[in-house]
N, C-alpha and C positions, 0 to 999 in steps of 0.2 A: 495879691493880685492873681496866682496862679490857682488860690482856695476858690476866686469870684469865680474864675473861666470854668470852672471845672463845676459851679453849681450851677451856671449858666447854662451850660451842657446838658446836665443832667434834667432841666427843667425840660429843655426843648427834646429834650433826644425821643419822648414817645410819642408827640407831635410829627418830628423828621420820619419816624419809624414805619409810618403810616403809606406815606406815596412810595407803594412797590407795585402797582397794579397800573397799566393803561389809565391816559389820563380825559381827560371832557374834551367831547368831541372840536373840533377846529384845532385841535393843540397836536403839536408833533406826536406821534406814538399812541394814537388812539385808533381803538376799533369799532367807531363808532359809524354805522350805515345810513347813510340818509336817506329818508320815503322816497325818493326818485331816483335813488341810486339804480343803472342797471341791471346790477347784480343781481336784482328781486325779479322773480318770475311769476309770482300768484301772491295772492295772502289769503287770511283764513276766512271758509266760505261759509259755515255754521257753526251754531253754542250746540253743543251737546248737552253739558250742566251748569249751569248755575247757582253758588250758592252763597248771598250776604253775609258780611260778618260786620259784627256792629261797628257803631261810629267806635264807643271804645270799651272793648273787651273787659276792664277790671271792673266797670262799673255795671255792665251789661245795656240793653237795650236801650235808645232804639236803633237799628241795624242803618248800616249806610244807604242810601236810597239815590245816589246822583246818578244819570244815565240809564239808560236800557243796554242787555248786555246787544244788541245786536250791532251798539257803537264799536265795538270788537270785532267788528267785519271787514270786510274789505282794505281798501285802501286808508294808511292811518293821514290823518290832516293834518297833524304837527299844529293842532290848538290846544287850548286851556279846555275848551267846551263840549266838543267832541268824543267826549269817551266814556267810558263805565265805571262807576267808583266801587271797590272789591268790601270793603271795611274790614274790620281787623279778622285776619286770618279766614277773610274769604276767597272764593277760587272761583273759577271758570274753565270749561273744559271746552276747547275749539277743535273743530276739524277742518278739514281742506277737498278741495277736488283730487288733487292726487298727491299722493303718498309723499312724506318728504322723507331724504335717505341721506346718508351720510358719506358726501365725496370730499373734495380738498375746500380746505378753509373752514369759514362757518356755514349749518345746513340752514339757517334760520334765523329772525330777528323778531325782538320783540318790542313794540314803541308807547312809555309813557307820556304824560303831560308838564311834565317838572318846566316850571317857568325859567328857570335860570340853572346855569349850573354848578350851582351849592345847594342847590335843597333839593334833595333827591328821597325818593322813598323806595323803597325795593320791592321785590318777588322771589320766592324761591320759582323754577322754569322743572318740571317731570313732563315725559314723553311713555309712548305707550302706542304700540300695534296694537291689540283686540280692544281699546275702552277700558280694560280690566284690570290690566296690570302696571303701572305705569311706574318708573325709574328715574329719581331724581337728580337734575344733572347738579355733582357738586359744586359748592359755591366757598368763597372764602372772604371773611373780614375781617381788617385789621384794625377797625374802629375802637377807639377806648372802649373798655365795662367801668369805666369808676365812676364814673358821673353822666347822670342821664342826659340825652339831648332834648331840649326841648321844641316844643311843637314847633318853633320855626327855628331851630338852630341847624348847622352846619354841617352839611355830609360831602364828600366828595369821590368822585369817578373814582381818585387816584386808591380809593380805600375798601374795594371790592373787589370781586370775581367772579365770572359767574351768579350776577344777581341781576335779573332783569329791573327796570328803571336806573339805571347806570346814568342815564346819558338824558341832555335837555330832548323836550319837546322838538321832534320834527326828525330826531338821531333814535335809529333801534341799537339795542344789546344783543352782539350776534353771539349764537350758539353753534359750538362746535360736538356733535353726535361720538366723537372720536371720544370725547372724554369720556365717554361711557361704552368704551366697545368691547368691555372683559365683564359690561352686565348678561345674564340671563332673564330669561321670561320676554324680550323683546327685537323684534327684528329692524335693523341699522338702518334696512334699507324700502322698509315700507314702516314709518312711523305718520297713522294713521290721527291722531291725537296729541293736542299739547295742552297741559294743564298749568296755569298760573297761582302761585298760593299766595297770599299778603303776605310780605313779613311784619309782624309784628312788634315794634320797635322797644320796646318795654327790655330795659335791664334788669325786672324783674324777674327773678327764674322761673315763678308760676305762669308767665303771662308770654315773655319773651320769645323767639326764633331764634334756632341756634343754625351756625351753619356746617358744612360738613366737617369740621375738625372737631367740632361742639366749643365754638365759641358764640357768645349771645350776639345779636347783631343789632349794634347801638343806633336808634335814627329816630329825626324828630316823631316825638311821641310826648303825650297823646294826640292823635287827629279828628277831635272829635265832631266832626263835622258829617253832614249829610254823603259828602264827600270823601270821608275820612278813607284811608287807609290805599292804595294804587289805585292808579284812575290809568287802566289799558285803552290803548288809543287803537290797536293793529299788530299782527301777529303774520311777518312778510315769510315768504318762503324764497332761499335762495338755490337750494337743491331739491329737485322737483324727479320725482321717480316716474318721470313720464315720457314714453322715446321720441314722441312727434314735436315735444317742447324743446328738446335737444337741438332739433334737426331745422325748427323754426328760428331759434336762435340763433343758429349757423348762417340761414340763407334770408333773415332778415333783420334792418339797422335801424329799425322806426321800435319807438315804444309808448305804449299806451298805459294811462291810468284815466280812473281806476279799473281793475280788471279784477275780479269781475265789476261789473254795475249795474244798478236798476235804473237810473236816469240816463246819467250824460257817462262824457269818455273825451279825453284830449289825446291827440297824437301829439305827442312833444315833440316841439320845432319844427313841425313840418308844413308847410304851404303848399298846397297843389287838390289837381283830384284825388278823389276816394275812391274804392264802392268797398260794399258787403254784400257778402254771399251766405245764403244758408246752409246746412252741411249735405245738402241737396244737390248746391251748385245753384240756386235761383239767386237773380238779385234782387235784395232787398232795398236799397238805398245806394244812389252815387251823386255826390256833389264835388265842393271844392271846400275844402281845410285853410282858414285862415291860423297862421299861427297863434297857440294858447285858446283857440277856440273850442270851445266846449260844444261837443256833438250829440243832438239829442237820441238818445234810443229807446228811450221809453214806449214805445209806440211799435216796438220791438218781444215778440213772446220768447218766453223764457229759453233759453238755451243757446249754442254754441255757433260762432259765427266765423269768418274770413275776415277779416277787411286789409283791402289791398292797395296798396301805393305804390308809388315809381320808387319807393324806398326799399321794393317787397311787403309781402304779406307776414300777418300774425292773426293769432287766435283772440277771438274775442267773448266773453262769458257773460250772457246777459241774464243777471237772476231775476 
């Protein structure tokens, strides 16, 4: 009896071994940031580079093709549909309005499409002041290497760190700048640039992603779809090196997504009048906000606005 318990052990013990990491979002002990979370103050406002990587890497082409990168813009939608598929050990390099830096907590979040939370696919996350030199922020996995995952099998939050797609659809994976504050070549607190790289799921050591201990990092593979490989929804900023956002924050309780936008913009929860202002001081538009209503701005030139309620004022970025 006591030989059974002990092989019964042994079977499950690298199973158990696995959940030491934050677990999927809704669940006690997670750090998972929701797209409407306040915390977020911008997200990211252009692609710097873009570059495919095929549906699947051992075979070669042809390259993923789902999305345009510019679905990596703004505000993430927390859908299936909505985003840009990377393919295997492709990247994207985004930038922002202003400068993200590293204060308390995480500086940054990053959101994929993952339908459920068991099938997660990952990203290694590098940051970078000048575009040129960028630092990648360590990650860790404790997923088996013995046996490969296949294309629709089994990943979980509890089995990572520091790997962007963590977390279902509609929840970002925040990043904390601190872990990397004994890098050179980069400044903490004006990180101008963040690059996302696929990981590659493959246990294969030719083909594979390892993460920073240089362990291989096991996740459904192959994806050999049009789509294959991370599909980036949004890329939120929670620490924002900018003082007047500080100060807006302080002395206003209304929040607005998405921000920036070329269409519309909701003020959440709030009912009443509006206006906006241009950074002139003229008005451009005053109505009345029904709540969840979507306000149109498109009819709006490009650049930087007021808009002001009985709730206070905040900025508004119209690309």
């Amino acid at each position: 009896m006591i030989k059974n318990i002990l092989i019964f052990s042994a079977l499950f013990l690298p199973i158990f071994g696995l959940s030491q990491f934050a677990p999927a979002a809704n669940v006690s002990g997670t750090t998972a940031i929701h797209k409407d979370s306040s915390a977020i103050v911008n997200w990211a406002t252009k692609v710097n580079t873009f570059s495919r990587g095929f549906e699947d890497v051992a075979i070669g082409g042809p390259l993923a093709s789902y999305g345009d990168s510019t679905a990596a813009l703004g505000y993430a939608e927390g859908t299936s549909t909505e985003v840009v598929s990377l393919g295997d050990a492709g990247e994207i390099v985004l930038g922002f309005q202003y400068p993200i830096k590293n204060d308390s907590g995480p500086d940054f979040a990053i959101f994929e499409n993952s339908f459920s939370h068991d099938y997660l696919e990952f990203a290694h996350v590098e940051v970078s002041t000048d575009g040129l030199n960028f630092i990648r922020i360590p990650s860790e996995s404790s997923i088996q290497t013995t046996s490969q995952t296949g294309t629709f099998g089994t990943t979980l939050a509890e089995w990572t760190h520091n790997l962007a797609g963590k977390y279902i659809q509609g929840y970002g994976t925040p990043f904390d700048l601190e872990d990397i504050s004994d890098s050179l070549g980069v400044n903490l607190d004006s990180i101008n640039y963040v690059k996302i790289v696929d990981v590659v799921g493959s246990i294969d050591l030719s083909y594979g992603s390892f993460d920073a201990l240089g362990t291989i990092i096991n996740e459904p593979y192959p994806s050999a779809f049009e789509s294959g490989g991370f599909d980036l929804d949004g890329v939120a900023v929670i620490n924002e090196n900018n003082v007047s956002a500080g100060l807006q924050k302080e002395q206003s309780s209304i929040k607005v997504y998405p921000n920036p936008s070329q269409e519309g913009i909701n003020i959440v929860g709030y009912s009443g009048i509006y206006q906006m202002h241009d950074m002139s001081g003229r008005k451009v538009l005053e109505r009345t906000a029904y709540k969840n209503e979507i306000i149109d701005i498109s009819f709006l030139e490009s650049g930087m606005y007021i808009l002001t309620t009985s709730k206070g004022s905040i900025k508004v970025q119209k690309n």
